[in-house]
C-alpha positions as CSV (number, residue, x, y, z in Angstrom):
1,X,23.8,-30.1,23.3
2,X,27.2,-28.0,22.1
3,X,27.7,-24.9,24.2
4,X,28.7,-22.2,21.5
5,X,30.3,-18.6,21.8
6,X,28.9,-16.3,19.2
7,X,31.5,-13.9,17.7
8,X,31.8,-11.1,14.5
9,X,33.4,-12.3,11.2
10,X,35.9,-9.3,11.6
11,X,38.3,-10.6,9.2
12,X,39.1,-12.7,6.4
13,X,42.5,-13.3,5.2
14,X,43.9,-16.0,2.3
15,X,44.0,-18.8,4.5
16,X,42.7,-17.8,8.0
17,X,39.4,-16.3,9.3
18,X,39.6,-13.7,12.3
19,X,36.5,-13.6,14.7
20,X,36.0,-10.8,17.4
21,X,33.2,-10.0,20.6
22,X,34.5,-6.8,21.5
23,X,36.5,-8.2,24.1
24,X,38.3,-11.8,22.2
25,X,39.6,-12.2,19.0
26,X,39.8,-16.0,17.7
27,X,42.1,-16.7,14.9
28,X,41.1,-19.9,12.9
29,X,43.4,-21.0,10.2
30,X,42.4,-23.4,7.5
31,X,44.4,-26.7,6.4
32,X,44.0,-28.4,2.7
33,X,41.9,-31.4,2.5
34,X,41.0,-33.8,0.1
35,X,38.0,-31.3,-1.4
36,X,39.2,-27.7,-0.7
37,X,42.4,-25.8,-0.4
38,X,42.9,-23.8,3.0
39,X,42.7,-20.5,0.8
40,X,39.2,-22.1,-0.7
41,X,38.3,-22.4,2.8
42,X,38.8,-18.8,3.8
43,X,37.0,-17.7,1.0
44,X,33.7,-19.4,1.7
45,X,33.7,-16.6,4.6
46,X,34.4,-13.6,2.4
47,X,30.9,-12.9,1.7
48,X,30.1,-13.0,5.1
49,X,32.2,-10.3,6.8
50,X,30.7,-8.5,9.5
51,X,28.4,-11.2,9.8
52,X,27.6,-13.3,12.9
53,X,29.3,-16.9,13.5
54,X,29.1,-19.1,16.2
55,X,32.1,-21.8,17.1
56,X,31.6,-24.7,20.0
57,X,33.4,-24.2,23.7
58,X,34.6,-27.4,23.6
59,X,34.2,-30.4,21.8
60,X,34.4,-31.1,18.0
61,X,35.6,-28.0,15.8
62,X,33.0,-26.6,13.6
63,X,32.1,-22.5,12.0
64,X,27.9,-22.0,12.0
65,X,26.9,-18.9,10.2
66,X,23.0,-20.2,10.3
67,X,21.7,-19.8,13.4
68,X,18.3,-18.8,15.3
69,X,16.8,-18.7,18.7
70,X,14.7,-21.5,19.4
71,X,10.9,-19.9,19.8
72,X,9.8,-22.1,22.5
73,X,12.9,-22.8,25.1
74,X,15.2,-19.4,23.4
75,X,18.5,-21.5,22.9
76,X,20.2,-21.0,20.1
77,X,20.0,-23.7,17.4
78,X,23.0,-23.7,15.2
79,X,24.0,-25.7,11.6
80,X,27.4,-26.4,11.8
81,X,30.0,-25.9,9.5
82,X,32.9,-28.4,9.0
83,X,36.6,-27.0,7.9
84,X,40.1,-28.6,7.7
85,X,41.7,-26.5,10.5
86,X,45.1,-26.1,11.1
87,X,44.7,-23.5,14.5
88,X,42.6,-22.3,16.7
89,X,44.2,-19.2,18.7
90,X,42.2,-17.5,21.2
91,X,43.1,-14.0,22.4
């Protein structure tokens, strides 16, 4: 089980994606791969500004934006997202 901090999609810019709690920002910025360009990337998130998104503690780097509370045991089940990523900065 992944441990994951659930922030706001606060902002999206042409190659970077700003997350915010109230009390952290997290800035994630997006690298080319061989299927999408960084600015492709940050525009998967455009649509879904001011919407939830949950990223792992630790471990493997990945963006959910589906997630729900498990009925029976109330953790929160997430389908991850996987991005070229250049940075992660925490604030």
């Amino acid at each position: 089980m992944t441990a994951v901090e659930v922030f706001k999609i606060e902002e999206v810019g042409a190659d970077y994606l700003m997350l915010r709690d109230g009390t952290r920002d997290v800035r994630i910025r997006f690298a080319d791969d061989e299927m999408f360009s960084k600015e492709e990337s940050a525009g998967f998130f455009h649509p879904l500004q001011g919407k939830p998104a949950a990223i792992p503690v630790d471990g493997p780097f990945f963006i959910a934006v589906d997630f729900w509370r498990d009925r029976f045991d109330g953790s929160l089940k997430v389908i991850p997202f996987n991005f070229s990523v250049a940075s992660v900065e925490r604030f």
